[in-house]
N, C-alpha and C positions, 0 to 999 in steps of 0.2 A: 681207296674210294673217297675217302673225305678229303683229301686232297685235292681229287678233283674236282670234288663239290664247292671246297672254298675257290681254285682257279676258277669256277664259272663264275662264281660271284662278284669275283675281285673284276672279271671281264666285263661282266655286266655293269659297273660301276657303283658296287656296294660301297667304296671307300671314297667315293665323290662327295668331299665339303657341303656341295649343295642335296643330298640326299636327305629325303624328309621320311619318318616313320610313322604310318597312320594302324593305332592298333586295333585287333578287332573288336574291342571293347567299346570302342563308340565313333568308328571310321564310317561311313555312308557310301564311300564311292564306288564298291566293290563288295554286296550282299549275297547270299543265298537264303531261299525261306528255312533250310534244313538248321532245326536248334541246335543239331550235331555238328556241322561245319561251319568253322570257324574261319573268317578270312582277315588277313592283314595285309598293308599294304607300302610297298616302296613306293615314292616317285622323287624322279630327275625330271627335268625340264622336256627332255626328248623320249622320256618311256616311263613304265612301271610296272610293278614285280608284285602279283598277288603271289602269295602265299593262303592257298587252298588248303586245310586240315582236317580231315574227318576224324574226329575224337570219340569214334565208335570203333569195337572191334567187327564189323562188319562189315563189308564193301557195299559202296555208296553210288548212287549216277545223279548228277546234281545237275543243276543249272544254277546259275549266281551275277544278279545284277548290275548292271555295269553305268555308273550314273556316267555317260560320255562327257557330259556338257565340265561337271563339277573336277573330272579327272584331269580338264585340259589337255586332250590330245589330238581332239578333234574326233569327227564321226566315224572316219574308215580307216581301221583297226586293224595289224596282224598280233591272233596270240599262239604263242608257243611255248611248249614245253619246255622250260630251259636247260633240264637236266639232260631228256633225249634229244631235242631238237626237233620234235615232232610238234606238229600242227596242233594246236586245241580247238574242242567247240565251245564257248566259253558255256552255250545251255544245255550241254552234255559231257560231262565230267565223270569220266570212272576215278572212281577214288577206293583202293581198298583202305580194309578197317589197318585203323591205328598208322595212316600215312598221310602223307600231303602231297600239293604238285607245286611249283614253282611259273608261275602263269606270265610269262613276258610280253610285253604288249605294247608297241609302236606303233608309227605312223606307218601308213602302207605308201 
C-alpha cells in the first residue's frame, strides 16, 4: 500500500525542483471553517495537491475554500481524489475521523 501511495506522488510531481510547500499553519489558499481540519498545500506551476486532514476521530463532510485567484490556476478547475481517482466536490468532503484525502487540482 505505501508504495503505491509514494508512486502517486512521485507521478504527481512531488519530487519536482519547482514544488513549493504552503503549511496549514498560515497557508490561505486553500481553507475550511472546520477548527478540525487541517489543510496543506503543494503547488507546481500547472497544479496543486491539497492535503485535506480531519484531526478528529469522527467522520467529517466539509467544505474548504479555495482562493482561485491567489492559487494561480485559473477559474475552471478539475479536483480529484488522487489516491482513487475519483471526482471531488471541493464543498462536500467526506472525510472519516483520523484521515485525510489528497485533493489534486488543474486546469480543465
Amino acid at each position: 500500500y505505501v508504495s503505491t501511495f509514494y508512486h502517486k506522488l512521485d507521478k504527481w510531481g512531488y519530487k519536482d525542483e519547482r514544488l513549493k510547500f504552503h503549511s496549514y499553519r498560515r497557508q490561505k489558499l486553500i481553507v475550511s471553517p472546520d477548527k478540525d481540519i487541517h489543510v496543506s498545500v503543494y503547488t507546481l506551476p500547472d497544479r496543486a495537491l491539497a492535503v485535506i486532514g480531519n484531526w478528529q476521530n469522527t467522520p467529517r463532510r466539509v467544505g474548504v475554500r479555495i482562493d482561485k485567484k491567489a492559487l494561480g490556476l485559473g477559474e475552471n478547475l478539475s479536483f480529484t481524489d488522487l489516491r482513487s481517482g475519483k471526482t471531488v466536490d471541493p464543498a462536500a468532503i467526506e472525510l472519516p475521523g483520523y484521515n485525510f484525502i489528497l485533493m489534486d487540482m488543474r486546469r480543465k
